[in-house]
C-alpha positions in Angstrom: -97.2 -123.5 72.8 -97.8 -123.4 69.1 -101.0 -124.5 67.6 -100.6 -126.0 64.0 -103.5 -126.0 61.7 -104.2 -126.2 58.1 -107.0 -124.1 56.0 -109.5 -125.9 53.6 -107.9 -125.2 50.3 -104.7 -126.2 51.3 -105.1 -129.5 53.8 -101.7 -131.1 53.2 -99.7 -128.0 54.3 -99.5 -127.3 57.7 -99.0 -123.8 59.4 -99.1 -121.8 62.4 -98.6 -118.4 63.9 -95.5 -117.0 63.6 -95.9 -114.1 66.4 -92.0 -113.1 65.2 -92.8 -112.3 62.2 -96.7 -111.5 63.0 -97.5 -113.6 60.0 -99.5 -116.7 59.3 -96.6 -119.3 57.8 -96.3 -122.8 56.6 -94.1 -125.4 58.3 -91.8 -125.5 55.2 -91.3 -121.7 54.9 -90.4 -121.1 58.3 -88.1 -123.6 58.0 -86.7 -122.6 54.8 -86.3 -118.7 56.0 -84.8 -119.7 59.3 -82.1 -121.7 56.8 -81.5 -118.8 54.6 -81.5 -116.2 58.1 -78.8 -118.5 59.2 -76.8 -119.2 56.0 -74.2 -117.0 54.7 -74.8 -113.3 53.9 -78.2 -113.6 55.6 -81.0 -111.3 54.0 -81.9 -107.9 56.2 -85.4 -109.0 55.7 -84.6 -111.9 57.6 -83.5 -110.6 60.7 -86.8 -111.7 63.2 -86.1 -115.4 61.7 -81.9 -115.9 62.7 -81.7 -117.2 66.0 -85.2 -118.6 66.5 -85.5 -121.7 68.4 -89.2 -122.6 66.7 -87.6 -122.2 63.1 -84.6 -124.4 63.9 -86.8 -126.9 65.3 -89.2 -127.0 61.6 -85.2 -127.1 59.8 -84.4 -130.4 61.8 -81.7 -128.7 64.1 -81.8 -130.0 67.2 -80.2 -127.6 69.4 -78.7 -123.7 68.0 -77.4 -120.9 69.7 -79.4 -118.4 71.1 -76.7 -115.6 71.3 -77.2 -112.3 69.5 -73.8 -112.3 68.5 -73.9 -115.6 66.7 -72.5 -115.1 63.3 -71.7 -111.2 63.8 -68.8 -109.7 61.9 -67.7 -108.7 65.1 -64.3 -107.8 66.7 -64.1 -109.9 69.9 -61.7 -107.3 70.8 -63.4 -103.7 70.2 -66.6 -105.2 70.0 -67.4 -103.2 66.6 -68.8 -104.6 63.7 -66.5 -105.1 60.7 -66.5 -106.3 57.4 -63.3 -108.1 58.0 -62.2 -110.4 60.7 -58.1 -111.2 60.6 -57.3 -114.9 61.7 -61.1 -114.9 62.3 -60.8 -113.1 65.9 -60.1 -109.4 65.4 -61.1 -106.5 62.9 -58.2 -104.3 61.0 -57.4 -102.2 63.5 -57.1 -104.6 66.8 -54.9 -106.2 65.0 -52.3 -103.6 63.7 -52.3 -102.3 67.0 -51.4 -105.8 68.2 -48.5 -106.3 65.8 -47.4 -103.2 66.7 -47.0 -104.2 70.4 -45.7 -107.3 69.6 -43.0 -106.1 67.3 -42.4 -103.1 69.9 -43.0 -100.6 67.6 -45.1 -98.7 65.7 -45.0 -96.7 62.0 -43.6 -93.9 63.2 -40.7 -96.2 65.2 -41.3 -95.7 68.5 -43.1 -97.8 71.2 -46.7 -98.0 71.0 -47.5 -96.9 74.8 -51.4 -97.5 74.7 -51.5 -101.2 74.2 -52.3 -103.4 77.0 -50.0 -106.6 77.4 -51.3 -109.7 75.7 -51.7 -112.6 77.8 -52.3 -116.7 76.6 -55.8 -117.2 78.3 -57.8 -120.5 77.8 -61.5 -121.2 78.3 -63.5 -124.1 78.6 -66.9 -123.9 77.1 -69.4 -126.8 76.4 -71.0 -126.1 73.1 -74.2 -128.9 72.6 -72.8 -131.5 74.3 -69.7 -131.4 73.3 -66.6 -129.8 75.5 -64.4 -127.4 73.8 -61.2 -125.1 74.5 -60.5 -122.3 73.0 -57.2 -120.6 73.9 -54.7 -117.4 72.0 -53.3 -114.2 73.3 -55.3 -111.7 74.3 -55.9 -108.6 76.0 -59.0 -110.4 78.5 -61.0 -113.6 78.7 -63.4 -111.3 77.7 -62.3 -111.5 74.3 -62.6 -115.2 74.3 -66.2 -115.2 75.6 -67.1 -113.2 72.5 -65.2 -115.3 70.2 -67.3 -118.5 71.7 -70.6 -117.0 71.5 -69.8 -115.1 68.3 -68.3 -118.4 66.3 -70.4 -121.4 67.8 -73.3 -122.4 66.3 -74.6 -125.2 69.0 -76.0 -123.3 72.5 -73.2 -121.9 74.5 -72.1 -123.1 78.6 -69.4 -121.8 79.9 -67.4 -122.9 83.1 -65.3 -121.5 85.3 -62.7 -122.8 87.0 -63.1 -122.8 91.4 -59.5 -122.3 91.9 -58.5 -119.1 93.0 -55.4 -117.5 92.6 -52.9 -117.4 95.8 -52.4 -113.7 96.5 -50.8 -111.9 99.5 -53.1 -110.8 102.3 -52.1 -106.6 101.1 -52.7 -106.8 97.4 -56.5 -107.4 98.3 -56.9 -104.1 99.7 -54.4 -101.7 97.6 
């Protein structure tokens, strides 16, 4: 619960206690960090205010995501942090290692070996209360989860789908 207040010599500003930051702050410059935290080429100095639910509410957003990767230059593939993401999804490297499987060779000519196959997955995600699907070729839904969380800026639900796949009796226990 957070107590506002205001001090004597400044009665039409309210504030509070920002235990993030371990400051005293005013409404408006919570609300004007957590804007700049969660802008474009956010400030380090601004770390403690991206993501944080309190500063969203004093911006007038609703509802944000509370993921750590929101708004990472991350490789949904890899997982490692970039300072490029090709067709918004994969870093450098992912991806010439998926053309390279995909044209069934590699620089030196011969068949890359290493690559897992690619496979057309689709998830269903609600993000805020809107229902979204988010489908490509990848190596594991896993990369999809990533992208979702990574690339939405509304709070994150996933679903799962409660068919199950019909599989031999044998291949269970191989």
């Amino acid at each position: 619960m957070v107590e506002y207040f205001t001090l004597e010599e400044l009665p039409d500003r309210p504030m509070f206690r920002c235990e993030r930051r371990n400051a005293t702050l005013q409404v408006s410059a919570c609300a004007g960090m957590w804007s700049e935290a969660n802008g474009k080429a956010a400030p380090e100095r601004l770390d403690r205010c991206k993501n944080c639910p309190l500063g969203a509410k004093h911006a007038g957003v609703g509802e944000i995501s509370l993921s750590p990767l929101r708004g990472m230059s991350i490789c949904a593939r890899c997982h490692q942090g970039t300072t490029r993401l090709i067709r918004k999804h994969l870093c450098v490297s992912c991806y010439n290692r998926e053309r390279e499987f995909n044209l069934g060779r590699n620089a030196k000519g011969s068949a890359p070996v290493k690559h897992p196959p690619l496979h057309n997955i689709e998830i269903r995600y609600q993000a805020g209360e809107v229902l979204q699907r988010l489908a490509m070729p990848v190596v594991s839904s896993e990369e999809l989860v990533v992208a979702a969380l990574r690339d939405t800026s509304k709070q994150v639900t996933f679903a799962f789908s409660g068919k199950r796949p019909e599989m031999p009796q044998g291949e269970l226990f191989v």
